[in-house]
C-alpha positions as CSV (number, residue, x, y, z in Angstrom):
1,X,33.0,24.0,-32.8
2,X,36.1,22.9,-34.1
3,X,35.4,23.5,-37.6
4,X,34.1,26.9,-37.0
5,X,37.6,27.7,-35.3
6,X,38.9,26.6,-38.5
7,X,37.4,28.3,-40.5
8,X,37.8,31.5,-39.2
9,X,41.2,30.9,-38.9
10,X,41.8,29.5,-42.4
11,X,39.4,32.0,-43.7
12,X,41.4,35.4,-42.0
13,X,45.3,34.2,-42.7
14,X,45.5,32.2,-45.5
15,X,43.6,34.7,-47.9
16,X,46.0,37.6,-46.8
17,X,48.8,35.6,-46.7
18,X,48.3,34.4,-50.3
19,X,47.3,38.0,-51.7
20,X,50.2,39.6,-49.8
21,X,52.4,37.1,-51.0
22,X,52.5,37.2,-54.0
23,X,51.2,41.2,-54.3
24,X,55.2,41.6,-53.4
25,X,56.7,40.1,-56.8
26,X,55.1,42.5,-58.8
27,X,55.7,45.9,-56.3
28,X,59.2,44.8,-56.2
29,X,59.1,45.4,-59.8
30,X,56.9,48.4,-59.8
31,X,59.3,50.1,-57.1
32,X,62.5,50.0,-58.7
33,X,60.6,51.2,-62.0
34,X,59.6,54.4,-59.8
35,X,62.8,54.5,-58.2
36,X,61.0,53.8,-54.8
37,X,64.6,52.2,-53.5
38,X,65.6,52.3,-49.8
39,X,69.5,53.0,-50.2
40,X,72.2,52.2,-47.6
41,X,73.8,55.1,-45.7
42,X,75.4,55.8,-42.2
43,X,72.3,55.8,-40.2
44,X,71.2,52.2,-41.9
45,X,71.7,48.3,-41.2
46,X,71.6,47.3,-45.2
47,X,74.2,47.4,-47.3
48,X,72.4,47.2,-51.1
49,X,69.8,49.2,-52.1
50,X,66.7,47.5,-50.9
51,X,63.1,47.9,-53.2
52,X,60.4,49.6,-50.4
53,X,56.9,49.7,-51.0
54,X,55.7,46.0,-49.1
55,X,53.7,48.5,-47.0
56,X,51.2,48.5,-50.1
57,X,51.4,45.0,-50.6
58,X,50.2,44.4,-47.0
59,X,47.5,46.7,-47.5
60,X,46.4,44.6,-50.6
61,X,46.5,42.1,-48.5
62,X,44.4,43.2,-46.1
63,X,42.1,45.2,-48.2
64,X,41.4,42.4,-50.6
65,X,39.9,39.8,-48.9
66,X,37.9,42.4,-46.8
67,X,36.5,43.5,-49.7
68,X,35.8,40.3,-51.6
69,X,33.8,39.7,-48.1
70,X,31.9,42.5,-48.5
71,X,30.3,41.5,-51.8
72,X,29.6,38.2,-50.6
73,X,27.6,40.1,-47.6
74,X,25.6,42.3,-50.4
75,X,25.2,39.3,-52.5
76,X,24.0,37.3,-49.3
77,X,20.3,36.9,-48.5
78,X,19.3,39.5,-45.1
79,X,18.8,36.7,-42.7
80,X,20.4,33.7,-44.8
81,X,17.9,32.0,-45.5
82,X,16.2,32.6,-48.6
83,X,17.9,29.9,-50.4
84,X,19.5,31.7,-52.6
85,X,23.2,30.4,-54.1
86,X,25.6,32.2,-51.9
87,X,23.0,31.4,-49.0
88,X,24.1,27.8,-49.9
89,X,27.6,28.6,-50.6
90,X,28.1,30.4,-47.5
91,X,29.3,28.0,-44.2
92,X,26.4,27.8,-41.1
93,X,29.0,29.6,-39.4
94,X,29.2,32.6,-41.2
95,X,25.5,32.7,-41.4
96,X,25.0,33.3,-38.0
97,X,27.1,35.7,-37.6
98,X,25.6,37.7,-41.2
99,X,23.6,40.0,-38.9
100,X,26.5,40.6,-37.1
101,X,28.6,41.6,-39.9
102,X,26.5,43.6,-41.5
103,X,26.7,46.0,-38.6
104,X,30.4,46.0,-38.5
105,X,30.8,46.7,-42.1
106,X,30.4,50.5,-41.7
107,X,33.1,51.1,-39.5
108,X,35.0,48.3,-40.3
109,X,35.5,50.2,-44.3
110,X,35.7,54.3,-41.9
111,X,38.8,52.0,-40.7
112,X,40.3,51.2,-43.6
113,X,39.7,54.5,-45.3
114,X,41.2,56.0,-42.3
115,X,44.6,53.5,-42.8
116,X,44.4,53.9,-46.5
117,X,45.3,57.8,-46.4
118,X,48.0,56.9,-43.5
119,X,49.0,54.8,-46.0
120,X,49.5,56.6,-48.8
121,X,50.9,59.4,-46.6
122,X,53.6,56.8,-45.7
123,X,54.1,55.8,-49.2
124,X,54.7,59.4,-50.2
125,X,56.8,60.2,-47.6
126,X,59.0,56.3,-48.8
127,X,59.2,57.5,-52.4
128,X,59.9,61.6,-52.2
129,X,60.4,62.8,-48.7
130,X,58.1,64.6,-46.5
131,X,58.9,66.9,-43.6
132,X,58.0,65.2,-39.8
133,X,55.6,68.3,-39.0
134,X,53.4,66.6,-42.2
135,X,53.4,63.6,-41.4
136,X,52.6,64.4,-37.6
137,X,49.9,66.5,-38.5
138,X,48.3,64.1,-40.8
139,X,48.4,61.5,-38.1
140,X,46.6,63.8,-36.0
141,X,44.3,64.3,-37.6
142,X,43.1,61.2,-39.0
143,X,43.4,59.6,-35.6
144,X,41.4,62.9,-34.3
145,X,38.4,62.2,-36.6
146,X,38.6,58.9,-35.7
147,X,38.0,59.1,-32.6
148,X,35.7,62.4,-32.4
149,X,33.4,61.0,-35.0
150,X,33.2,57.4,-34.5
151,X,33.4,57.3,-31.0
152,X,36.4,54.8,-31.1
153,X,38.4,55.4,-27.7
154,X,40.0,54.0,-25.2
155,X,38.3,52.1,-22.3
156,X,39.9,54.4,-19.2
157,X,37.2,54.8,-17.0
158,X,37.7,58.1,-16.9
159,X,34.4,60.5,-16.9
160,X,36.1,63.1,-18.7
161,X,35.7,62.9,-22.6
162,X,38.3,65.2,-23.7
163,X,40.9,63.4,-21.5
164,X,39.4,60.1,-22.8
165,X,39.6,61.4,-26.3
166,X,43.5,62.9,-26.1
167,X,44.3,59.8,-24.5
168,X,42.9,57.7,-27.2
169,X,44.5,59.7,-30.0
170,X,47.8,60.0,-28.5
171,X,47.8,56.3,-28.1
172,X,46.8,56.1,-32.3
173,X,49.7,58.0,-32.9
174,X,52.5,56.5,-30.6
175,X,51.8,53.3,-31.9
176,X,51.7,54.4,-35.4
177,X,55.4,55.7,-34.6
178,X,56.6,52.7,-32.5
179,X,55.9,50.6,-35.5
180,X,57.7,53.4,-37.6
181,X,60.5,53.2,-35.3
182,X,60.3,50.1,-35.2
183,X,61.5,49.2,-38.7
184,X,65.0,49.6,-38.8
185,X,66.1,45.6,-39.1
186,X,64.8,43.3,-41.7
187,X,61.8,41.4,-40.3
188,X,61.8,43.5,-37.3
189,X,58.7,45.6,-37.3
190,X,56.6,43.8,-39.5
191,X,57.7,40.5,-37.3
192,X,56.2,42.5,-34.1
193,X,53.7,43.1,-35.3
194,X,52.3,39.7,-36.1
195,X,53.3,38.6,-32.7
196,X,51.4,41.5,-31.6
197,X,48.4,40.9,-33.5
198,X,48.2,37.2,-33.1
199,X,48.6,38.2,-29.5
200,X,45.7,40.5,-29.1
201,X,43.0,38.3,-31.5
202,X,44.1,35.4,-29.0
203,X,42.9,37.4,-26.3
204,X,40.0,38.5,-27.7
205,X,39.0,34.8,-28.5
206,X,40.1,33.7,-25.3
207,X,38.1,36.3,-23.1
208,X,34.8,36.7,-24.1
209,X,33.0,40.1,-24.5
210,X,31.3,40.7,-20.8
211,X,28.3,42.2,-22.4
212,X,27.3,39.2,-24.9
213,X,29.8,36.3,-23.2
214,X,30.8,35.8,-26.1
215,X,34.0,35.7,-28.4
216,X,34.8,39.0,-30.2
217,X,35.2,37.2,-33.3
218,X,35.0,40.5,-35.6
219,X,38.2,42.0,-33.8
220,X,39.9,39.1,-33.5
221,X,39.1,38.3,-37.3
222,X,40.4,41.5,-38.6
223,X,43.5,41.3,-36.3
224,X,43.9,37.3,-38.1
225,X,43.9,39.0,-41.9
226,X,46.6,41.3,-40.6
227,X,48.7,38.4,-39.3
228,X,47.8,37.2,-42.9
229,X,49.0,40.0,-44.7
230,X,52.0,40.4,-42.6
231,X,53.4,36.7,-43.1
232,X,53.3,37.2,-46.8
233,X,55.1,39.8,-46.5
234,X,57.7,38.6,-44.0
235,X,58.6,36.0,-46.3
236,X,60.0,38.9,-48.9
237,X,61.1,40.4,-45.9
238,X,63.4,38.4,-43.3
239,X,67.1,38.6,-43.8
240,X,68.4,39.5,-46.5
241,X,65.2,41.2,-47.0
242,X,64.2,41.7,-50.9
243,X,61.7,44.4,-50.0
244,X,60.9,46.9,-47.1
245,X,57.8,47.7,-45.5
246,X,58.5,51.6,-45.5
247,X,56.2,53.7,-43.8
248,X,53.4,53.3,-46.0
249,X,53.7,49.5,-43.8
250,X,54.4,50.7,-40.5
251,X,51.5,53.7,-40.7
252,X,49.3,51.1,-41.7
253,X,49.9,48.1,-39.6
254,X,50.5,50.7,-36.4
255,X,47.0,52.4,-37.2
256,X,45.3,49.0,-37.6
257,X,46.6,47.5,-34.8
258,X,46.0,50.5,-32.9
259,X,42.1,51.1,-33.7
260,X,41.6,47.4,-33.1
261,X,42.5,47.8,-29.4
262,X,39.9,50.9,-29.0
263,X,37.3,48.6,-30.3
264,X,37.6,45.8,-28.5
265,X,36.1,45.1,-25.0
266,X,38.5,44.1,-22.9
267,X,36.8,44.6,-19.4
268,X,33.4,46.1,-18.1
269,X,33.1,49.5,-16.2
270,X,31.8,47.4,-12.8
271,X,33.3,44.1,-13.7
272,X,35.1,42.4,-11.1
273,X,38.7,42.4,-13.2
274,X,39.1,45.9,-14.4
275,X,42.8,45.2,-15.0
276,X,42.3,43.2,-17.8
277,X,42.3,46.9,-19.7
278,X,46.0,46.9,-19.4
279,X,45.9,43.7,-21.7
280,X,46.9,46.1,-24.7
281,X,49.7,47.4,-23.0
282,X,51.3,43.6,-22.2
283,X,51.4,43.3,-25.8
284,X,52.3,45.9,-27.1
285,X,54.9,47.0,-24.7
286,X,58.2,46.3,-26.7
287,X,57.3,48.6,-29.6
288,X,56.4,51.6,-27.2
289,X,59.9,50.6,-24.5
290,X,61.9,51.3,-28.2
291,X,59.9,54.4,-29.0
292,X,60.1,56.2,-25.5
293,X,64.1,54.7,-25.3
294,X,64.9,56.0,-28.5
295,X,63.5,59.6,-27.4
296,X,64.4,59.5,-24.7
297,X,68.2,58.9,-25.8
298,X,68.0,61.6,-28.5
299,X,66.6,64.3,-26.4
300,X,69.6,63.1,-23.5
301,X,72.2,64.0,-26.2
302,X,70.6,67.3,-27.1
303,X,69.4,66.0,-30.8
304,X,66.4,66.3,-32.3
305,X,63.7,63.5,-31.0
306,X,62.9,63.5,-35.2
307,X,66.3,63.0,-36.6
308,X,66.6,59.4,-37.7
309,X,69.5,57.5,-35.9
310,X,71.4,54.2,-34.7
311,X,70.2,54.1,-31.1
312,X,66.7,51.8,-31.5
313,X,66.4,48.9,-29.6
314,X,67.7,46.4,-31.9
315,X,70.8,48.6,-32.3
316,X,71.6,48.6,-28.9
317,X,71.8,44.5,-29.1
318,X,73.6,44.7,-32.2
319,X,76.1,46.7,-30.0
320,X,76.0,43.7,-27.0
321,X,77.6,41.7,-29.1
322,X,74.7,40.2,-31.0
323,X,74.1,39.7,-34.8
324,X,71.4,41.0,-36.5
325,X,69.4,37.7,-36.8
326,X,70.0,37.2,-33.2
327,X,69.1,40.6,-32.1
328,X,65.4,40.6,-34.3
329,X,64.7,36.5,-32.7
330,X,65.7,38.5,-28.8
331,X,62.8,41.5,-29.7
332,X,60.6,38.9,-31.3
333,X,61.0,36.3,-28.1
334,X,60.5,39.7,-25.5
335,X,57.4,40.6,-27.5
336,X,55.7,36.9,-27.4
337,X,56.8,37.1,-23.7
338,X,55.2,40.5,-22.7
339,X,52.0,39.1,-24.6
340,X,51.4,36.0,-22.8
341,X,51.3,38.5,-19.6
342,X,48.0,39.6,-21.7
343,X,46.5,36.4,-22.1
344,X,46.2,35.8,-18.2
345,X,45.3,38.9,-17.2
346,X,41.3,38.2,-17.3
347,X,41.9,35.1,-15.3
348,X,43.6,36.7,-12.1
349,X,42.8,38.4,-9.5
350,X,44.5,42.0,-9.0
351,X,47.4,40.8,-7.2
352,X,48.2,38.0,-9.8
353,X,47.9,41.4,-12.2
354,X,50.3,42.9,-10.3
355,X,52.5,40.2,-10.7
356,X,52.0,40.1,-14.3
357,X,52.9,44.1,-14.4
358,X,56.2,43.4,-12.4
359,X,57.3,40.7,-14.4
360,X,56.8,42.7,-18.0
361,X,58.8,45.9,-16.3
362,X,61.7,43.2,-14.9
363,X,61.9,41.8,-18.0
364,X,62.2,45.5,-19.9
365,X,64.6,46.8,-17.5
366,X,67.0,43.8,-17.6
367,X,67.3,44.3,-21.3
368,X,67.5,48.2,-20.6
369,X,70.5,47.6,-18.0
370,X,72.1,45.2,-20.6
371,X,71.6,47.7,-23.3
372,X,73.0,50.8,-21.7
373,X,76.3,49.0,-20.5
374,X,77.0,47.7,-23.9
375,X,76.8,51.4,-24.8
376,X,79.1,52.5,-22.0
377,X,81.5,49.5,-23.1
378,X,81.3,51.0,-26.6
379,X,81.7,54.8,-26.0
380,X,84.7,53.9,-23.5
């Protein structure tokens, strides 16, 4: 059992990590060829003009090992066993599980098609500029047809498709913009998000899928090849950071992340903890408390909730008092905390839930009360 662990974990990050890695020497080059440079102005922590495009170096190293998987799963025999060299190549525990994969594969590539256009969308929008009402519109749809067409929604136990479908898509694109949001600190977003990820894949190893009883190891391996990608990349991108994610990154990694908490069973309709649903929202809950803060501020002081500005999260610690370095590690250490929340949740009852709950929103309104007096201090 052991070595199967191993395996699927040395199998998901080191692959991604490696591909990713070094992916980012060469777009570092390519982007300052193309002019794709992120330059400092008033609105902006850096102060040199920063290389962007590590959102398509994640992607590479996400897509790539995905892909080298899938020929293997061609190449492979139907059941195995025929004998055949990859057969023999090919681990016991990934032969069990061939049937498996094989069925995943479909939607599995409709995902990464789906992130590949947000992607490039992003990447566009890094290099020449596009309006918000595009970019909004694009994430609309594509999270629209995701969820009309393959059925990918949220678990809300609510008999109402077309809530349950708004719901679901609405979710797809907040998170796609928290992560967008997100980004404005080197290591910051891209940092969250592997927390995040590692996060949910733990708890989708940890909990078993009350249908089969057992792991959801395709989830919780695709969420592992993002933490992949996303540590090669963080070493290009902690402070000073060499490269930026851009959009292209954030759309990606927000959409990914996002999808992979629709398909993943996190509770049953009669099971007898139907509070382990909110396991999403544990972990994910620092990158929404900056989004809605960050509207919430803008639309306060009569501005635009669109127009880019110094009022994020890790701003408002920056303005406490703390550095930069200090202010990411505080985000990164609420994130990790909010997300352990998620790993209990399918082990207590719904008063030990409840506690979980209250903890998460103490913990986010301590921060916010900290935050908004260190603006006070500032504006007096």
């Amino acid at each position: 059992m052991a070595v199967s662990w191993l395996l699927l974990l040395g199998g998901s990050l080191v692959p991604s990590f490696l591909i990713c890695w070094s992916s980012v020497w060469i777009v570092r080059r390519w982007a300052i060829r193309w002019d794709l440079v992120d330059r400092p102005n008033a609105r902006k922590v850096h102060v040199e003009p920063t290389p962007m495009g590590g959102g398509f170096a994640i992607w590479l190293g996400v897509i790539g090992p995905l892909a080298f998987g899938q020929i293997v799963l061609m190449l492979a025999s139907a059941d195995g066993k025929s004998g055949g060299l990859v057969d023999r190549l090919l681990p016991s525990f990934v032969l069990d599980h061939l049937a498996g994969l094989r069925h995943q594969a479909p939607a599995l590539w409709v995902l990464l098609g789906a992130a590949t256009i947000l992607m490039i969308v992003g990447l566009i929008d890094d290099w020449r500029g596009l309006g918000w009402k595009v970019r909004l519109a694009v994430q609309f749809a594509v999270a629209a047809i995701c969820v009309v067409w393959q059925g990918w929604r949220l678990t809300a136990f609510i008999d109402v498709p077309w809530i349950t479908w708004l719901l679901s898509v609405l979710w797809i694109v907040g998170l796609i913009n928290s992560f967008n949001m997100l980004d404005n600190m080197d290591g910051l977003s891209a940092g969250v998000a592997a927390i995040a990820a590692t996060m949910l894949a733990a708890v989708l190893l940890m909990s078993p899928d009350p249908r089969t009883h057992q792991p959801q190891l395709f989830v919780a391996g695709f969420l592992l090849v993002i933490v992949g990608s996303l540590l090669g990349f963080l070493l290009h991108n902690r402070p000073p950071a060499k490269i930026f994610m851009g959009d292209a990154g954030s759309y990606f990694v927000g959409f990914c992340i996002a999808v992979a908490t629709l398909l993943a069973t996190f509770t049953e309709y009669q099971g007898t903890r139907p509070h382990a649903v909110l396991a999403p929202l544990c972990v994910l809950a620092v990158p929404l408390y900056d989004m809605m803060t960050v509207l919430w501020i803008r639309l306060r002081e009569g501005r635009s909730p669109f127009q880019a500005d110094k009022s994020h999260f890790s701003h408002r610690l920056v303005e406490l008092g703390l550095t930069k370095g200090q202010a990411v590690l505080t985000i990164y250490l609420t994130t990790a905390t909010c997300g352990l929340g998620a790993l209990l949740l399918h082990r207590v009852d719904l008063v030990g839930a409840a506690v979980i709950g209250l903890m998460i929103v103490c913990i986010l309104g301590l921060i916010a009360i900290l935050e908004s007096t260190g603006r006070r201090n500032n504006r007096d």
